[in-house]
Residue frames relative to the residue before (quaternion, step in Angstrom):
aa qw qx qy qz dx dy dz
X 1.0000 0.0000 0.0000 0.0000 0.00 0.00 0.00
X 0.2629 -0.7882 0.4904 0.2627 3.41 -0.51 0.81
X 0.9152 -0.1609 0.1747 0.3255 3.65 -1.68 -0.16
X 0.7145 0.5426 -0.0196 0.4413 2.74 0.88 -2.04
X 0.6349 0.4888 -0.2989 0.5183 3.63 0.80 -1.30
X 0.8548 0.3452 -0.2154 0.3221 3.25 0.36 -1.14
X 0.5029 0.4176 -0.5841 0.4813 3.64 0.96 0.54
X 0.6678 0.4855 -0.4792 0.2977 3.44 0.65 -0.69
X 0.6046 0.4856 -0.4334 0.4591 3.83 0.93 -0.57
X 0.7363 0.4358 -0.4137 0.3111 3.44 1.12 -0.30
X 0.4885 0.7401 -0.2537 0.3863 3.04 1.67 -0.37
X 0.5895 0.5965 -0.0550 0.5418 3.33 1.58 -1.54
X 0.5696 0.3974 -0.3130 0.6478 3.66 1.29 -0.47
X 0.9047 0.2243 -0.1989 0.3026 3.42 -0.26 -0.15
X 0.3810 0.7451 -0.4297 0.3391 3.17 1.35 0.48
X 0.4940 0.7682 -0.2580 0.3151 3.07 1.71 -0.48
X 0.2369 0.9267 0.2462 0.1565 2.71 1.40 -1.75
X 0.7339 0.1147 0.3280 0.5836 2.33 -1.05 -2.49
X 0.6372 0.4951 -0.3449 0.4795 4.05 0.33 -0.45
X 0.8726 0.2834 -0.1209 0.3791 3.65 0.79 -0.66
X 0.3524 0.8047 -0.3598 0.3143 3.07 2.17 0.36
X 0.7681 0.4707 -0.2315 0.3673 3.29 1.07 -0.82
X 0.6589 0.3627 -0.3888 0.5321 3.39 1.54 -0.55
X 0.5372 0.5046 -0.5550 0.3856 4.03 1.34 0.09
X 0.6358 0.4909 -0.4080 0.4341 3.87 0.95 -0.52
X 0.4767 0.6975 -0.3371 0.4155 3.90 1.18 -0.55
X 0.6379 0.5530 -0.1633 0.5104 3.58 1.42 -1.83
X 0.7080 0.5118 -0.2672 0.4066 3.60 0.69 -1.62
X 0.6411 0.6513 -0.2500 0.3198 3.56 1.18 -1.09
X 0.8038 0.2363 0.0954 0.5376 2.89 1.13 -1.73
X 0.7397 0.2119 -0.3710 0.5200 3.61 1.04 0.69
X 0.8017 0.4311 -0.2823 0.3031 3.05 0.77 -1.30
X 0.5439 0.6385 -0.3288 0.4340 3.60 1.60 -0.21
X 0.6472 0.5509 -0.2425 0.4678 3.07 0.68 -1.10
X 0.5853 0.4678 -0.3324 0.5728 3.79 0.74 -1.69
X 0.7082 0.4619 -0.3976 0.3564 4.33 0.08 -0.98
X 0.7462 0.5052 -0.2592 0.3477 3.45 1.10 -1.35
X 0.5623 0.5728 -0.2792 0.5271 3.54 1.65 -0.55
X 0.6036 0.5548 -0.3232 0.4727 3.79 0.96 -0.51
X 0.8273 0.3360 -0.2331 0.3853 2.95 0.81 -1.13
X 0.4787 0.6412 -0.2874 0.5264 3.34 1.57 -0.29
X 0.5790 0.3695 -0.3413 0.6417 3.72 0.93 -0.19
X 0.5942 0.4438 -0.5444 0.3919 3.63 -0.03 0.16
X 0.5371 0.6556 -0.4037 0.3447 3.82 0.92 -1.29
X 0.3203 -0.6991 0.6056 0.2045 3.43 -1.66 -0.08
X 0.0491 -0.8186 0.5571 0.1307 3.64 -0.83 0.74
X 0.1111 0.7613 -0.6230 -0.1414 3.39 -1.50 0.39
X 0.9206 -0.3087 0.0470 0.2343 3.10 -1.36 0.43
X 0.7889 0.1213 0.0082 0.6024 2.86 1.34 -1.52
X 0.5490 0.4871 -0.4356 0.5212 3.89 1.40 0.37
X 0.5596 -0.5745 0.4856 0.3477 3.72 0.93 -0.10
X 0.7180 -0.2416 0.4153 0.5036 3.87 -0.52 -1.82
X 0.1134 -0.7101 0.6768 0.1576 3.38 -0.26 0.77
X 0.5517 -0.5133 0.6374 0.1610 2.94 -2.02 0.82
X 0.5508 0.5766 -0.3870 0.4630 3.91 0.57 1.21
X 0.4167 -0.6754 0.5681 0.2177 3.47 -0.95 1.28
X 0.2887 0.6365 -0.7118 0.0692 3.67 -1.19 0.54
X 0.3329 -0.6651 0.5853 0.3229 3.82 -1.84 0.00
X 0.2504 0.7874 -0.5381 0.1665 3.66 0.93 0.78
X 0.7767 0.2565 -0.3282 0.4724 3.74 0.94 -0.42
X 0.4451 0.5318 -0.5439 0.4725 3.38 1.12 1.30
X 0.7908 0.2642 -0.3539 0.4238 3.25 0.87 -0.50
X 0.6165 0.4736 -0.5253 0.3461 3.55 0.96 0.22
X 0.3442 0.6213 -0.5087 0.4865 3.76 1.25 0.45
X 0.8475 0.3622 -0.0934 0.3767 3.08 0.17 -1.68
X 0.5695 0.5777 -0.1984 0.5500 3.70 1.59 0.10
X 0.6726 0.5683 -0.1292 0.4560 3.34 0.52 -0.94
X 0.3347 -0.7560 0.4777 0.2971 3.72 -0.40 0.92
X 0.6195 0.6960 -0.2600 0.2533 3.13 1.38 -1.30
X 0.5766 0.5902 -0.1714 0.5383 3.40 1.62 -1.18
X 0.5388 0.6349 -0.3712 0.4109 3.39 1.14 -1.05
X 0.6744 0.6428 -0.1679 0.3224 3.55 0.66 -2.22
X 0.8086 0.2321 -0.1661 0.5145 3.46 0.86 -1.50
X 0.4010 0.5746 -0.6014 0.3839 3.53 1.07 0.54
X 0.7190 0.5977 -0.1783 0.3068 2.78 0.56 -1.62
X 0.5041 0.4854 -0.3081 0.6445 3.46 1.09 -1.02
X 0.7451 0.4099 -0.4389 0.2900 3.77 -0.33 -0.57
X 0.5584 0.5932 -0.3351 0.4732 3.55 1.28 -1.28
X 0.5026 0.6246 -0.4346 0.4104 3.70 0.97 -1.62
X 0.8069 0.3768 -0.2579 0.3746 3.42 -0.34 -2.29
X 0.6304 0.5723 -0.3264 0.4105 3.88 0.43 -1.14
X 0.5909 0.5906 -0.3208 0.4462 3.68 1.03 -0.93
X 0.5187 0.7534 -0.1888 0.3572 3.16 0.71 -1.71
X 0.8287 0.3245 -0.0885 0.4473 2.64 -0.30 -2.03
X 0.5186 0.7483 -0.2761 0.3081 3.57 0.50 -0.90
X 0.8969 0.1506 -0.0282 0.4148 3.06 1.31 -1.64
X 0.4017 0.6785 -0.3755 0.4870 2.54 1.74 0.29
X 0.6676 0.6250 -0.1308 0.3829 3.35 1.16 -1.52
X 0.5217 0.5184 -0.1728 0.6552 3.31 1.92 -0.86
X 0.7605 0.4798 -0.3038 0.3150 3.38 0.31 -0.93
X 0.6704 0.4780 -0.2366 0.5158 3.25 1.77 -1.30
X 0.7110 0.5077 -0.2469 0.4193 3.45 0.60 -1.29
X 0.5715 0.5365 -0.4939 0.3764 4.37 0.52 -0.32
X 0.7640 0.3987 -0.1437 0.4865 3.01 0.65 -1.48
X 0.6949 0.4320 -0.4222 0.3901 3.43 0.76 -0.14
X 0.7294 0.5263 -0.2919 0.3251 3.45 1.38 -0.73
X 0.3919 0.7341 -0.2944 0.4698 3.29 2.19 0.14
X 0.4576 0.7162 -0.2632 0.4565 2.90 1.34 -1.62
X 0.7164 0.4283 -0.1329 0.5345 3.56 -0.34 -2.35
X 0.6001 0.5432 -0.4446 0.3835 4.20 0.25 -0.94
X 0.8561 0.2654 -0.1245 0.4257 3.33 -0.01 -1.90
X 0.3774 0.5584 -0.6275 0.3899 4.26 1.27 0.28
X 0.4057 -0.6815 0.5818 0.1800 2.76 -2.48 -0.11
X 0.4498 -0.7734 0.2974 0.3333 3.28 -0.74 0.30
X 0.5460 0.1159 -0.8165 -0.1473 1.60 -2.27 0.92
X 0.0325 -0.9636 0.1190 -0.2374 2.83 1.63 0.44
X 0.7166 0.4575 0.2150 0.4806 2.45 -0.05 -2.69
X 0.6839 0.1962 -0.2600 0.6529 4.37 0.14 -1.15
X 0.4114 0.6329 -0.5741 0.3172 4.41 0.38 0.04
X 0.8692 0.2696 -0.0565 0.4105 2.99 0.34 -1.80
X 0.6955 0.4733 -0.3386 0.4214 3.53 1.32 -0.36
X 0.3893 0.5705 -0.4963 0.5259 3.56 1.79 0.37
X 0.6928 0.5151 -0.3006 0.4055 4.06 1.13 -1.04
X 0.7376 0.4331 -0.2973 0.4243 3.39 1.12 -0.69
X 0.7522 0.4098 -0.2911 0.4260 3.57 1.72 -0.34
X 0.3802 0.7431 -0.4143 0.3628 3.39 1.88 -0.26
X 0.6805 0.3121 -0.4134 0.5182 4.27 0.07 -0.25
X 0.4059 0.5579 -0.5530 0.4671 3.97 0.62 0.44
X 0.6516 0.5252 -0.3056 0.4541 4.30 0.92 -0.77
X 0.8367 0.1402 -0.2060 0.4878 3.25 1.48 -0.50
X 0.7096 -0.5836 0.2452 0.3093 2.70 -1.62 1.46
X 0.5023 -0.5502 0.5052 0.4357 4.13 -1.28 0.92
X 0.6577 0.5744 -0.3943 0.2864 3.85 0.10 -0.07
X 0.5817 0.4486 -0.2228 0.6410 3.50 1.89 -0.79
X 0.6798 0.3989 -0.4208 0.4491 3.61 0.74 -0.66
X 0.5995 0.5810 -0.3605 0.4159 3.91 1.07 -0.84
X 0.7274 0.3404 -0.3224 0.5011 3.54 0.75 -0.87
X 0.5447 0.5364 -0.4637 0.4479 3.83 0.82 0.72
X 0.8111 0.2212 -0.3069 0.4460 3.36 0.46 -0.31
X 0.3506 0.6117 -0.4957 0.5071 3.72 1.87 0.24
X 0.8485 0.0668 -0.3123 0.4220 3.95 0.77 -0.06
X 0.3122 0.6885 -0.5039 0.4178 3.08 1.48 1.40
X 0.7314 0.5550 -0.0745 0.3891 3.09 1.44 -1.02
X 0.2575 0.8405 -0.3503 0.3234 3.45 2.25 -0.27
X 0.5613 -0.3107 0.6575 0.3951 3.45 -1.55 0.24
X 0.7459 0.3252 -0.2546 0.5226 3.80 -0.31 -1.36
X 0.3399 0.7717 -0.4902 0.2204 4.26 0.45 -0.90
X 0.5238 -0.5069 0.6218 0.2865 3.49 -1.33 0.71
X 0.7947 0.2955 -0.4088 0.3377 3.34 0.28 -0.57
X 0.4879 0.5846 -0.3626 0.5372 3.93 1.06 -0.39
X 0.6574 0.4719 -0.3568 0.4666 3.82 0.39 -0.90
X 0.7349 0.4116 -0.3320 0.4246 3.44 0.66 -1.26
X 0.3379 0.8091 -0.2562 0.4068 3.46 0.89 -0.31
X 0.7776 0.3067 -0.1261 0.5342 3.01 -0.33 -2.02
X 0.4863 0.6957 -0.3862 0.3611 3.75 1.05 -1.99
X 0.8764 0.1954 -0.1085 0.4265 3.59 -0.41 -1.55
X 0.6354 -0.6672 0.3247 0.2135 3.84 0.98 0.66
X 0.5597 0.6910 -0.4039 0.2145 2.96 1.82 0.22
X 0.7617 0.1647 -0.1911 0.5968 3.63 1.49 -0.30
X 0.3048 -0.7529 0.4507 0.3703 4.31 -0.33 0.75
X 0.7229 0.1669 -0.2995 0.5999 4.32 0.40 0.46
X 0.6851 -0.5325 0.4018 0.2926 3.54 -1.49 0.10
X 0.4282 -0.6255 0.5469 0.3554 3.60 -0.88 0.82
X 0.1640 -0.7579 0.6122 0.1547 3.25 -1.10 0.12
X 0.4587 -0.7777 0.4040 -0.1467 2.69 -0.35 2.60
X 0.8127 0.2552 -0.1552 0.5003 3.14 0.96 -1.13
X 0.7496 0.1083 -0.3353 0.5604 3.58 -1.74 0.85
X 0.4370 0.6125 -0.4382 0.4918 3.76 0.56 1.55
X 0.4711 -0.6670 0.5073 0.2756 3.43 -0.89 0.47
X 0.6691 0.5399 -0.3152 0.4018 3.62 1.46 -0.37
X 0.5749 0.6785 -0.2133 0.4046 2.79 1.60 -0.53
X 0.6549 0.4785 -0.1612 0.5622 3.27 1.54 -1.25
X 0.6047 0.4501 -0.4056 0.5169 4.02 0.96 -0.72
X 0.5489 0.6680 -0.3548 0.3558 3.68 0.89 -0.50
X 0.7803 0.2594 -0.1075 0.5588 3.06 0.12 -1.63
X 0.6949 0.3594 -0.4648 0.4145 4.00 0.40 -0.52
X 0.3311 0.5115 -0.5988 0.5197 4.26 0.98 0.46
X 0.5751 0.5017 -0.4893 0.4222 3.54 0.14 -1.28
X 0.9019 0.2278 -0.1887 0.3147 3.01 -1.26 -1.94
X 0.7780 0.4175 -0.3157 0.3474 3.82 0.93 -0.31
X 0.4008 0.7223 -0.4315 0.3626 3.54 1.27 -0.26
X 0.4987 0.5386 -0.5469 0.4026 4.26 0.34 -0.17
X 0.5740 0.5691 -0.3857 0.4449 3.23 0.74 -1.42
X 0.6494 0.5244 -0.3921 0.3867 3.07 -0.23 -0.92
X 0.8112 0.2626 -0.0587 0.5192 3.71 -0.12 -1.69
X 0.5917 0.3966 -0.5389 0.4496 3.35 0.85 0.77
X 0.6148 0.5149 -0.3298 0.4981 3.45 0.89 -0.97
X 0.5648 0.5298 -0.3841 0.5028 4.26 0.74 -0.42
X 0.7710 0.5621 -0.2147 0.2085 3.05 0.34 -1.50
X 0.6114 0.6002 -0.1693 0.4872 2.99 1.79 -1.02
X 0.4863 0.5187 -0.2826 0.6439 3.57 1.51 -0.96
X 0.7663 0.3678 -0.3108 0.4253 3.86 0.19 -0.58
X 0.7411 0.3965 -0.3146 0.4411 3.65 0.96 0.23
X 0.5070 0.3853 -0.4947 0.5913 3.03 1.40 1.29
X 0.4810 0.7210 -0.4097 0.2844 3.50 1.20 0.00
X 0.3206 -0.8005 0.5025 0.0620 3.68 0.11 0.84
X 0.1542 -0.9091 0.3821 0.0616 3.75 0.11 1.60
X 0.3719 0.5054 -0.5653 0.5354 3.64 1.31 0.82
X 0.5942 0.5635 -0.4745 0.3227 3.68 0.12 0.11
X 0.6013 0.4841 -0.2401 0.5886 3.05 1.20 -1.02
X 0.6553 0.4887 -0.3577 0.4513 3.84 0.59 -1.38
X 0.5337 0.6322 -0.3879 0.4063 3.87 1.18 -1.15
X 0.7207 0.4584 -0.2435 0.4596 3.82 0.38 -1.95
X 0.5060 0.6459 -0.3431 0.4573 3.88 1.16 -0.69
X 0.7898 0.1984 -0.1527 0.5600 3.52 0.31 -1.03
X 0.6095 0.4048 -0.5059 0.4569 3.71 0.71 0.48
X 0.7476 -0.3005 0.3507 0.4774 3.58 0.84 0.33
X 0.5988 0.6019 -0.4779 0.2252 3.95 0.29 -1.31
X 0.4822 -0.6801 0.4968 0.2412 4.24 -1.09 0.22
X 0.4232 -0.3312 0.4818 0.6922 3.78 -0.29 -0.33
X 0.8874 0.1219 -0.3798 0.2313 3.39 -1.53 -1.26
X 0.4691 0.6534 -0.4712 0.3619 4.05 0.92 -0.10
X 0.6880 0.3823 -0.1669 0.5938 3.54 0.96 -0.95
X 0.4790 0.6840 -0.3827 0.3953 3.61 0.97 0.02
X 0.6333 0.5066 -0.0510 0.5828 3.08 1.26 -2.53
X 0.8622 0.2801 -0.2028 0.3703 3.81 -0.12 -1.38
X 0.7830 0.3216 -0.1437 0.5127 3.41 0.79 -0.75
X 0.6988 0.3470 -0.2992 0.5493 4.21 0.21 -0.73
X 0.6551 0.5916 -0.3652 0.2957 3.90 0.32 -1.16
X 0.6473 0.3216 -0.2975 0.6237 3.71 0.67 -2.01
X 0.8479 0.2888 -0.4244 0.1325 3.59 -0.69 -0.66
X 0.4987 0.5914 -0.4187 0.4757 3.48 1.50 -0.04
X 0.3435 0.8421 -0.4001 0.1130 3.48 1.11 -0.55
X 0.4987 0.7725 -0.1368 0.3686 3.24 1.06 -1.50
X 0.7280 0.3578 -0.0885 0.5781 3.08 0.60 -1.96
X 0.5413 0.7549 -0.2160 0.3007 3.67 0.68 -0.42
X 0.6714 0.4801 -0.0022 0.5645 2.40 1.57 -1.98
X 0.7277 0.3866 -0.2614 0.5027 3.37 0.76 -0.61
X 0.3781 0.7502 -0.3918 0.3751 3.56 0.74 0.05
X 0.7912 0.4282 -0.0209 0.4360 2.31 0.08 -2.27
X 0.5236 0.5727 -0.4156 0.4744 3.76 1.15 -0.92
X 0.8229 0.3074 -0.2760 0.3900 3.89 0.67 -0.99
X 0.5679 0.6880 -0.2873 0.3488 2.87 1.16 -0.05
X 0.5806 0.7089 -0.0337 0.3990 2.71 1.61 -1.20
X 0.7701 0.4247 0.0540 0.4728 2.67 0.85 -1.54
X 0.5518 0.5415 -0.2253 0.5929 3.34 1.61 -0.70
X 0.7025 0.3864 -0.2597 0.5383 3.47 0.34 -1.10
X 0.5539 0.5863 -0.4447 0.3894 4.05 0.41 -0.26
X 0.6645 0.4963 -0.0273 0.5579 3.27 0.91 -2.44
X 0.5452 0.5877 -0.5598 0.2098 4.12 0.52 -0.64
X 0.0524 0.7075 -0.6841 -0.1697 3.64 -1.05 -0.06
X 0.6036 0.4655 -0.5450 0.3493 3.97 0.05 -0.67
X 0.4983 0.7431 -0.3114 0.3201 4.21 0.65 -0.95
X 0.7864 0.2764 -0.0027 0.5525 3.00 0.49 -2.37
X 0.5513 0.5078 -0.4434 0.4915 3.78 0.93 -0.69
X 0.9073 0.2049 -0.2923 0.2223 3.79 0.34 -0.49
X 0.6513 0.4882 -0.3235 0.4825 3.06 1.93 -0.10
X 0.5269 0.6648 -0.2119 0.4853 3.17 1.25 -0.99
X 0.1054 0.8498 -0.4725 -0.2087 3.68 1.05 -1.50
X 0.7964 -0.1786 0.0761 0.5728 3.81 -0.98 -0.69
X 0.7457 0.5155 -0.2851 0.3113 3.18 0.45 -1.60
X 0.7393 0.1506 -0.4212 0.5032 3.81 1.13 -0.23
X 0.3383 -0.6310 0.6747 0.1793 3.67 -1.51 0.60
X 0.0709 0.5695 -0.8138 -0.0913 3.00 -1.57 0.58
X 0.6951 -0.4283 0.3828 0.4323 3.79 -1.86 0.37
X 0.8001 0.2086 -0.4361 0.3551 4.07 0.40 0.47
X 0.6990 0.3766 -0.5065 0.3362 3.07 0.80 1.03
X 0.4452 0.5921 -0.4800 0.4699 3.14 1.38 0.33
X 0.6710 0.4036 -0.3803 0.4922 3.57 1.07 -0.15
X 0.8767 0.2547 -0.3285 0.2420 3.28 0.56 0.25
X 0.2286 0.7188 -0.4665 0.4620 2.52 2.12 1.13
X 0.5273 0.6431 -0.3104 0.4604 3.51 1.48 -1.89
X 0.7666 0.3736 -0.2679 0.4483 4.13 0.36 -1.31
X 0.8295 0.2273 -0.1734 0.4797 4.01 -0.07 -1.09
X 0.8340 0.2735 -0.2574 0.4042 4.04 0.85 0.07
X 0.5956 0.5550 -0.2498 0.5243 3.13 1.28 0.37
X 0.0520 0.8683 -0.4029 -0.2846 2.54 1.23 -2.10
X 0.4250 0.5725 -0.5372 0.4506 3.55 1.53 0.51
X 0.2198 -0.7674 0.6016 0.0299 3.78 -0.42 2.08
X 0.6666 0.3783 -0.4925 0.4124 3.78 0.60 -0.56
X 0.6960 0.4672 -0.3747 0.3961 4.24 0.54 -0.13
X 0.4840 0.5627 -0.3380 0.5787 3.14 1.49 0.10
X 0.6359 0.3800 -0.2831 0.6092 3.69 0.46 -0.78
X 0.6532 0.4780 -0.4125 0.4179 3.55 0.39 -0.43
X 0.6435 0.3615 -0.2942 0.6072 3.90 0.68 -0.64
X 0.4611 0.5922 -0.5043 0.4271 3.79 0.94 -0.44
X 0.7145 0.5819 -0.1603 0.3538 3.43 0.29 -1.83
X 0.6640 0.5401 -0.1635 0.4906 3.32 0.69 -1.79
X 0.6694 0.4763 -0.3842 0.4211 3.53 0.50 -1.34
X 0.5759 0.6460 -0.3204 0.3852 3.77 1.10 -1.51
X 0.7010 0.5560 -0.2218 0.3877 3.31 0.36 -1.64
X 0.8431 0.1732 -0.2588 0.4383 3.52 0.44 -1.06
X 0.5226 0.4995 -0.6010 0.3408 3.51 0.80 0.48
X 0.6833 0.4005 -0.4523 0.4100 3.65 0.42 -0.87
X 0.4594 0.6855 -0.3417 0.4498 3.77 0.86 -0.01
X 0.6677 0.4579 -0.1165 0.5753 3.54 0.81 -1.30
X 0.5937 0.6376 -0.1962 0.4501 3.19 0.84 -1.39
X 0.6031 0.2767 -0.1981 0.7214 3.73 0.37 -1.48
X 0.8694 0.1783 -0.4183 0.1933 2.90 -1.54 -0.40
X 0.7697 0.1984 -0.3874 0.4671 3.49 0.84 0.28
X 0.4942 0.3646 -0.5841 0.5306 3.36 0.29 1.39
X 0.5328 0.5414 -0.5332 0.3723 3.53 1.10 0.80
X 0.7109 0.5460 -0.2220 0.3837 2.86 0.87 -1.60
X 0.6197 0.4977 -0.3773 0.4753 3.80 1.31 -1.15
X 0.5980 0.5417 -0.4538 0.3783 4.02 0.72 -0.91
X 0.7646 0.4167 -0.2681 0.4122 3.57 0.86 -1.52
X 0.4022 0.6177 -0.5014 0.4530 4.23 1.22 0.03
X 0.8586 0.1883 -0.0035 0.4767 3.27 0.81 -1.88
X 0.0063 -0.8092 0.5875 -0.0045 3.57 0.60 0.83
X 0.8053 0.3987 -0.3731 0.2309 3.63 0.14 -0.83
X 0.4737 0.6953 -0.3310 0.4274 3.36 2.02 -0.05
X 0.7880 0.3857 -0.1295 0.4622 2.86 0.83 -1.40
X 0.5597 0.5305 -0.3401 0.5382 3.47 1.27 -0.43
């Protein structure tokens, strides 16, 4: 191989690279720095009157990981994030089937309705159902109206209140992430199980379910993961009295001001989603191997 050839193969190897250096330096800037500078900032100690000491210790890991109190609003967070998840699954499959098998014009009608609260911001949609959710609320009135409860529920600073409205503001995800799994979905299968006898919800389970799966899976991953990390939601329905792990962290940063115990629940919170995360997108990949495979 002469000279020439071989800068160009060497050239040709790294062109790769060289094309993605700027959005890989873009990534380092804005995640991977930040994610390092918070790690290491949870190691620090704080005290009242020295501020942050300039000293490496794991004391606000282990008073996270000690503490019953920390325990509660994990735990509450996994709860709400769960929730939502399946609810969000439950509503969005069957609805994004729904939108699949319409016609047009039809079909872009209602999937402009199901993607149209995605334009507005989760803070304008939260402070709607924060006075949906009133004693005085449309939803309480209707309630009381049809006799189904004799005083108002009390929606707000509640955990029902917060799985509610975060289904709301997170459910597109969902029926976007389906929908996409459903436009590789070949409808003579379904027409096929039809003339072998199969029902709607039989062909639902054996045929639409495993191969939408995919889309399912990834949902739920944003969902998930969204509804864990939300703060504008729980901070306004939920308010003080319920915690979830981002607002105790940003109670921990702008009202305390103790930033290394804040980065600590920062961290923690990280860890056990991508944790959650894998291991159930293992277990669903290895149910449905031949989908995903």
């Amino acid at each position: 191989m002469s000279a020439a050839a071989a800068r160009r193969l060497t050239r040709r190897r790294w062109t790769p690279y060289l094309l993605s250096a700027p959005l890989l330096l873009l990534l380092v800037l804005l995640l991977v720095v930040p994610l390092v500078a918070t790690l290491l900032l949870s190691f620090h100690s704080f005290g009242m009157y020295k501020g942050i000491e300039d000293v490496y210790r794991l004391d606000n890991y282990l008073d996270v990981l000690t503490d019953g109190y920390f325990h509660g609003v994990f735990l509450r967070t996994m709860r709400i994030a769960l929730l939502v998840t399946v609810l969000s699954a439950l509503l969005g499959a069957p609805e994004a089937y729904v939108l699949s098998r319409m016609r047009e014009p039809w079909r872009g009608v209602f999937l402009l309705v199901v993607l149209g609260p995605l334009l507005i911001s989760v803070v304008s949609r939260t402070l709607g159902w924060a006075l949906l959710f009133g004693s005085t609320g449309l939803v309480n009135q209707a309630l009381v109206a049809l006799g189904l409860v004799d005083e108002p529920i009390a929606f707000m600073y509640s955990e029902t209140g917060v799985v509610i409205a975060l289904t709301h503001v997170l459910l597109p995800f969902m029926v976007i992430s389906v929908w996409a799994s459903l436009q590789r979905l070949d409808p003579q299968v379904a027409n096929a199980a039809v003339s072998l006898g199969a029902g709607p919800a039989m062909i639902f389970r054996r045929v639409v379910l495993p191969q939408v799966m995919p889309g399912i899976l990834s949902g739920a991953i944003i969902v998930f993961a969204l509804a864990a990390s939300a703060f504008a939601t729980p901070a306004i329905i939920g308010g003080r009295r319920l915690k979830v792990a981002a607002t105790l962290a940003y109670d921990e940063f702008l009202n305390t001001l103790n930033w290394p115990l804040g980065a600590a629940v920062a961290v923690l919170l990280l860890v056990a989603l991508v944790l959650i995360v894998v291991g159930a997108s293992r277990l669903v990949e290895r149910r449905y191997a031949q989908v995903f495979g």
